[in-house]
C-alpha positions in Angstrom: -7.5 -36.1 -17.2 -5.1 -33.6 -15.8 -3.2 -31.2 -18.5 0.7 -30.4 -18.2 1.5 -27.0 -19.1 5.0 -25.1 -19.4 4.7 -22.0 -16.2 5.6 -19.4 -18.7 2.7 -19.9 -21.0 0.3 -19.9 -18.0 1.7 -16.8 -17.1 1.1 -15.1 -20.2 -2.2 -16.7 -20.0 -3.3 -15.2 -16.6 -1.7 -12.0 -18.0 -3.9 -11.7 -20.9 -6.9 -12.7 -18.9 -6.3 -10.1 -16.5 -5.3 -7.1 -19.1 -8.7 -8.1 -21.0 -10.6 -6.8 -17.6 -8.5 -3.6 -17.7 -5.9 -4.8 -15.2 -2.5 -2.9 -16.2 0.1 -5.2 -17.5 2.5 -4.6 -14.5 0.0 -5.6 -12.6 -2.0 -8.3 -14.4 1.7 -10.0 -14.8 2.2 -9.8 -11.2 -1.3 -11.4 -10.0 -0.4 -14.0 -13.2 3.4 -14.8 -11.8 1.6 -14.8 -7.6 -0.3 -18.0 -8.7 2.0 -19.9 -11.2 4.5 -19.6 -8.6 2.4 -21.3 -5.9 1.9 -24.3 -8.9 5.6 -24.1 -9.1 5.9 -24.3 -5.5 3.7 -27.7 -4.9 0.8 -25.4 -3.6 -2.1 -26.1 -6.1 -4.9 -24.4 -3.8 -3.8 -21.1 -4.3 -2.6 -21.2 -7.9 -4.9 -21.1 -10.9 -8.0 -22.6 -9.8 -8.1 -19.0 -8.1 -8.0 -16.7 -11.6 -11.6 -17.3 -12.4 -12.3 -16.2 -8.7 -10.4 -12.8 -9.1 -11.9 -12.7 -12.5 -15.4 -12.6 -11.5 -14.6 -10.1 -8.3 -12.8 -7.7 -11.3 -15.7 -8.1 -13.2 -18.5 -7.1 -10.3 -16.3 -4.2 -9.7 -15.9 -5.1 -6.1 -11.8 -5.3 -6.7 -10.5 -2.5 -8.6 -8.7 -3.5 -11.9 -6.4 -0.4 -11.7 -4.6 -0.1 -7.8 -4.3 3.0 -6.5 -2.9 2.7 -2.8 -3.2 6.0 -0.6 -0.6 6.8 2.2 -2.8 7.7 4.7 -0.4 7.6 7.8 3.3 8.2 7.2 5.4 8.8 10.2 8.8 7.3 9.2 9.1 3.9 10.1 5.4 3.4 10.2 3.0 3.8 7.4 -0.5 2.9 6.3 -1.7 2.1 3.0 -5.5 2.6 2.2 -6.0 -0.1 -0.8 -9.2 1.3 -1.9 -10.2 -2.5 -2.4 -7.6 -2.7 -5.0 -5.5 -5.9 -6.1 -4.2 -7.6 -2.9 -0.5 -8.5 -4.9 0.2 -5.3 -6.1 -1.0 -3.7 -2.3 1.0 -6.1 -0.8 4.2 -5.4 -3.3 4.1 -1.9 -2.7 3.8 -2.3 1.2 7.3 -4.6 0.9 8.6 -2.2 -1.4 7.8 0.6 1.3 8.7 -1.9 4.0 12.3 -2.4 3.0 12.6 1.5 2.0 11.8 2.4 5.4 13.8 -0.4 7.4 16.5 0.3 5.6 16.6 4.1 6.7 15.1 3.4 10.4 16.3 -0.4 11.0 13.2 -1.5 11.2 9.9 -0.5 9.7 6.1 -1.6 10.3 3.7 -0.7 7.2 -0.4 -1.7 7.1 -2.5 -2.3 5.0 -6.2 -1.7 5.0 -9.1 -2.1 2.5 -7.5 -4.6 0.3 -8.1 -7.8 -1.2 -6.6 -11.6 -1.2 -3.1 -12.0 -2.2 -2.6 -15.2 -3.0 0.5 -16.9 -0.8 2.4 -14.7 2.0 5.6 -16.5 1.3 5.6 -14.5 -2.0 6.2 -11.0 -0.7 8.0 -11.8 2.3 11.1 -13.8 0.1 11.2 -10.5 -1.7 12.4 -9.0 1.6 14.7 -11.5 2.0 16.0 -11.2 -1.2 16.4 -7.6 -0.5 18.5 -8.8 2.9 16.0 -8.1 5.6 14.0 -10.1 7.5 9.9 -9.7 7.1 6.9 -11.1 9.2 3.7 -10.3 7.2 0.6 -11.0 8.4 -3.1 -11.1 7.1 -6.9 -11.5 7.8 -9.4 -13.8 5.9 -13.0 -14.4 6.0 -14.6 -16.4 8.9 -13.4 -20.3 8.2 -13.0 -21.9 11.9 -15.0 -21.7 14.9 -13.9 -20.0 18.1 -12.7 -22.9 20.3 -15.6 -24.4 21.8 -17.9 -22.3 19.2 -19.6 -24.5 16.5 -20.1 -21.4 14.2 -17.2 -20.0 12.1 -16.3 -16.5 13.0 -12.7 -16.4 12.6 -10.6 -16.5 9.6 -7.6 -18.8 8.8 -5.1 -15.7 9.0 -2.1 -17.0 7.5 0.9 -15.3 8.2 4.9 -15.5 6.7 8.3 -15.3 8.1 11.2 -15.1 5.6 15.0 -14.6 5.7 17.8 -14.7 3.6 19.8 -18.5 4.6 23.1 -17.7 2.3 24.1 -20.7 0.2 20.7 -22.1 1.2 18.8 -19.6 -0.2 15.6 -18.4 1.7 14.4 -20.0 4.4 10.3 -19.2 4.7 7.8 -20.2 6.7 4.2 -19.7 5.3 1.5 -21.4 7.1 -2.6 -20.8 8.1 -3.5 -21.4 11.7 -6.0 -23.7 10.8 -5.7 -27.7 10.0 -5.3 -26.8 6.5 -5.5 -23.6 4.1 -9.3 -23.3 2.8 -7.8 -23.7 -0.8 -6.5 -27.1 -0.2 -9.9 -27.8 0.5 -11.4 -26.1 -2.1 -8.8 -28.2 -4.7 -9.5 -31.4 -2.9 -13.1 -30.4 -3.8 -12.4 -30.0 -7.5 -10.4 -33.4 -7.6 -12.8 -35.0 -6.3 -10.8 -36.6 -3.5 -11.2 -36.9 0.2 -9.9 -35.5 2.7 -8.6 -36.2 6.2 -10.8 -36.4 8.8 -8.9 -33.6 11.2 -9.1 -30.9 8.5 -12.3 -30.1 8.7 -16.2 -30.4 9.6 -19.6 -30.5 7.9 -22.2 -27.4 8.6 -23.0 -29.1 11.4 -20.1 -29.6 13.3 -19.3 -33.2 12.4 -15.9 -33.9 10.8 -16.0 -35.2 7.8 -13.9 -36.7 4.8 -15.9 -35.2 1.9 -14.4 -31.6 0.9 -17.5 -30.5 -1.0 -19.2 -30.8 2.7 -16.1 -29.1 4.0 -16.6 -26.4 1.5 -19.7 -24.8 3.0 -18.4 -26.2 6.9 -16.0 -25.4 9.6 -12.0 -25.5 8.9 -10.5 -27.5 12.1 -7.8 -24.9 13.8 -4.3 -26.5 13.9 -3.0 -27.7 17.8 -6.3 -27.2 19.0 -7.1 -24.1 21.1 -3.6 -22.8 19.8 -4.6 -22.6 16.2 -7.6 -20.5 17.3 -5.7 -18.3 19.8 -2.9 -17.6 17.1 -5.2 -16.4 14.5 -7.4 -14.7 16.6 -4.2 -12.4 17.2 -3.0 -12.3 13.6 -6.6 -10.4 13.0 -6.0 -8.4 15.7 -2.4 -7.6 13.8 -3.8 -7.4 10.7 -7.4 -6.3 10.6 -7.6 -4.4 14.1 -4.3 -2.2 13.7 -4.3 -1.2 10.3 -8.0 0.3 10.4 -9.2 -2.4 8.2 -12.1 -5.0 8.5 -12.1 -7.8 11.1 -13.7 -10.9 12.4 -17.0 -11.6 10.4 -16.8 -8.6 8.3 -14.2 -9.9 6.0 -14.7 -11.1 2.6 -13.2 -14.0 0.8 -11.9 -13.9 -2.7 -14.7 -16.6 -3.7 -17.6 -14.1 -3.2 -17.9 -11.7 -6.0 -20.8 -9.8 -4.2 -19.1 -7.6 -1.7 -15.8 -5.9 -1.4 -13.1 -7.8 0.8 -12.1 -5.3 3.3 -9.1 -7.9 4.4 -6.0 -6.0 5.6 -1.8 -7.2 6.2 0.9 -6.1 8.2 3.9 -6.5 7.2 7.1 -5.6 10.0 10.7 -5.8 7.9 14.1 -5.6 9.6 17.0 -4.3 8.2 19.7 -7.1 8.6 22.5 -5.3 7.9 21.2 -2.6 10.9 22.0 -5.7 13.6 24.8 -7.3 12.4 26.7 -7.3 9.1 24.7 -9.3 6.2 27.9 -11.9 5.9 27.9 -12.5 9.6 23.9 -13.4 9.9 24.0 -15.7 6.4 26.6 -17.5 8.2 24.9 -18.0 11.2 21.9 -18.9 9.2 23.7 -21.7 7.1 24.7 -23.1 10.5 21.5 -23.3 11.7 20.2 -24.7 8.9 23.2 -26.9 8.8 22.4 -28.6 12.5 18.7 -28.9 11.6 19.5 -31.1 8.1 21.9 -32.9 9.8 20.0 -34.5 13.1 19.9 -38.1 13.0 17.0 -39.2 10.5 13.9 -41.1 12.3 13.5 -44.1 10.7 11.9 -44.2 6.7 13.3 -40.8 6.2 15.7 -40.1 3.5 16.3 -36.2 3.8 15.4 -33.2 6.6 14.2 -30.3 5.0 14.4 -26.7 6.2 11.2 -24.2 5.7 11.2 -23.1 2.1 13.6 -25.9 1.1 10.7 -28.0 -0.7 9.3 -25.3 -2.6 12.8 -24.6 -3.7 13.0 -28.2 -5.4 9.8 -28.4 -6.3 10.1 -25.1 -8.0 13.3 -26.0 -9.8 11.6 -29.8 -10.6 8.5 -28.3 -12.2 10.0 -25.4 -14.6 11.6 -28.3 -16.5 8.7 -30.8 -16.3 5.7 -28.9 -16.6 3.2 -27.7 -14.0 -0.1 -30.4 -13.7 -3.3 -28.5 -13.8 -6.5 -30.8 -12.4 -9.4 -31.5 -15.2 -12.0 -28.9 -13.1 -9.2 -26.0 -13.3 -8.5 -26.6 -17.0 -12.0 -26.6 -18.2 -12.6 -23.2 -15.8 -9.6 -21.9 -18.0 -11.0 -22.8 -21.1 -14.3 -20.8 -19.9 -11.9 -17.7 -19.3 -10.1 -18.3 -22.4 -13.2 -18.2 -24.9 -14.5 -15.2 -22.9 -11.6 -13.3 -22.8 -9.5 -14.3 -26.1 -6.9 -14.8 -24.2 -4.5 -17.9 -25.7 -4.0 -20.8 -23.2 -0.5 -22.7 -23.4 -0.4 -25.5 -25.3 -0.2 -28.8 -23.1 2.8 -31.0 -22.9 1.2 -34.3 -24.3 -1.2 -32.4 -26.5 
């Protein structure tokens, strides 16, 4: 049955795990916080059913346990980071850090990323920019999941991409989304639960779309909207892959296979708010916004409109008190890491 644990102690758990493999504590507590934040968030598939995956890849070697980014084109507002297959959340932390250095100085600020690795959910670096009062569009490449449109054979890579910006009172308001039906790790989680899933997220290895995610596992991902969901990602590779000098297309890696390095790269584009208009000003104009989108008349069954990033918000503040659920599968993977590792896992709730 499925075990409720308090986020901090999974933190420290994913910490300890990490250090034990030689990760720095900086940056074993960052990877750690990257995926109890997506429990806290509602978003399962790319929380801690994804350590022992990292785990193994740190262990193979093909992701570096110690990150050691290289600026290997700095012209002012535009840089490039050469992750040398290092940790994807600390890359990714030190390209917002960079991002918001630079837009702050330039207005605006574009930095890539190349030769790096998964890094967990995009919304997690891009509400640090907003936070930081800028506005940040990050994009990234994955490892082939969907067909080209009218293909039967994956080739192209969900791609997610993130926009974020401070709302005011509201908070942030975030949009985080793949291009496909549904990210691969909701798949992946159905897959552990042992649930189905609906018959527009995905197909079998034959084409043929089916309900049962461990089918869906080694099949195609469905793009979202059709041809758009192809065409969109198609370009985010293009943004992030093709531009920053990192891999592309069918030469990406995903996070699953410990065999070969990743090669996945991000671009992240940050603009200084405060360089268009002052920060009060575009809060305000933000909480009106999100104002006139909570308030349209409700379709009928619906209780509440929610703006991107709202849920997560609630979900986040819901589950620090309550407990974050981890399913049976994920739990028993931790236990694996714990008696390899030593690392102590949190005591469950209803122990």
């Amino acid at each position: 049955m499925p075990i409720t644990v308090q986020a901090e102690g999974l933190t420290q758990f994913g910490t300890a795990v990490l250090e034990s493999l030689s990760v720095p504590r900086d940056d074993a507590h960052l990877l750690a916080d990257s995926l109890v934040t997506a429990e806290l968030w509602g978003h399962s598939s790319h929380g801690m059913l994804r350590l022992p995956w990292y785990v193994e890849r740190l262990r193979t070697g093909v992701m570096k346990s110690t990150t050691n980014p290289e600026r290997v084109i700095d012209s002012g507002a535009l840089a490039v980071l050469d992750g040398h297959h290092g940790i994807g959340q600390v890359l990714t932390t030190r390209a917002i850090e960079l991002g918001i250095e630079r837009a702050r100085e330039f207005g605006v600020s574009a930095v890539g990323v190349r030769n790096s690795n998964h890094f967990g959910t995009a919304a997690y670096f891009t509400r640090m920019a907003a936070e930081a009062g800028c506005v940040a569009l990050l994009a990234t490449n994955a490892s082939p999941a969907m067909a080209p449109w009218g293909g039967k054979q994956k080739a192209v890579g969900t791609n997610p991409w993130s926009i974020a910006a401070p709302g005011g009172k509201r908070g942030v308001a975030v949009m985080d989304i793949a291009n496909t039906a549904v990210a691969r790790g909701k798949i992946y989680l159905a897959a552990e639960r042992g649930v189905a899933i609906p018959d527009n997220w995905a197909a079998d290895e034959n084409g043929v779309p089916t309900t049962d995610a461990s089918k869906a596992v080694h099949g195609l991902i469905l793009p979202m909207a059709g041809h758009k969901g192809y065409i969109i990602s198609f370009m985010m590779d293009v943004l992030a892959g093709v531009l920053t000098g990192s891999h592309f297309g069918s030469d990406v890696v995903g996070p699953y296979d410990a065999t070969k390095p990743s090669g996945c790269g991000h671009l992240l584009l940050t603009i200084d708010i405060k360089s268009m208009m002052p920060i009060a000003e575009f809060e305000q104009r933000m909480e009106a916004l999100i104002d006139e989108v909570k308030n349209t008349p409700k379709a009928h069954g619906i209780d509440e409109i929610f703006f991107p990033g709202e849920i997560e918000d609630r979900n986040t503040e819901k589950l620090r008190k309550e407990g974050i659920t981890i399913a049976d599968h994920t739990w028993k993977s931790l236990e694996t890491l714990s008696n390899e590792t030593g690392a102590v896992l949190p005591v469950p709730a209803h122990a």
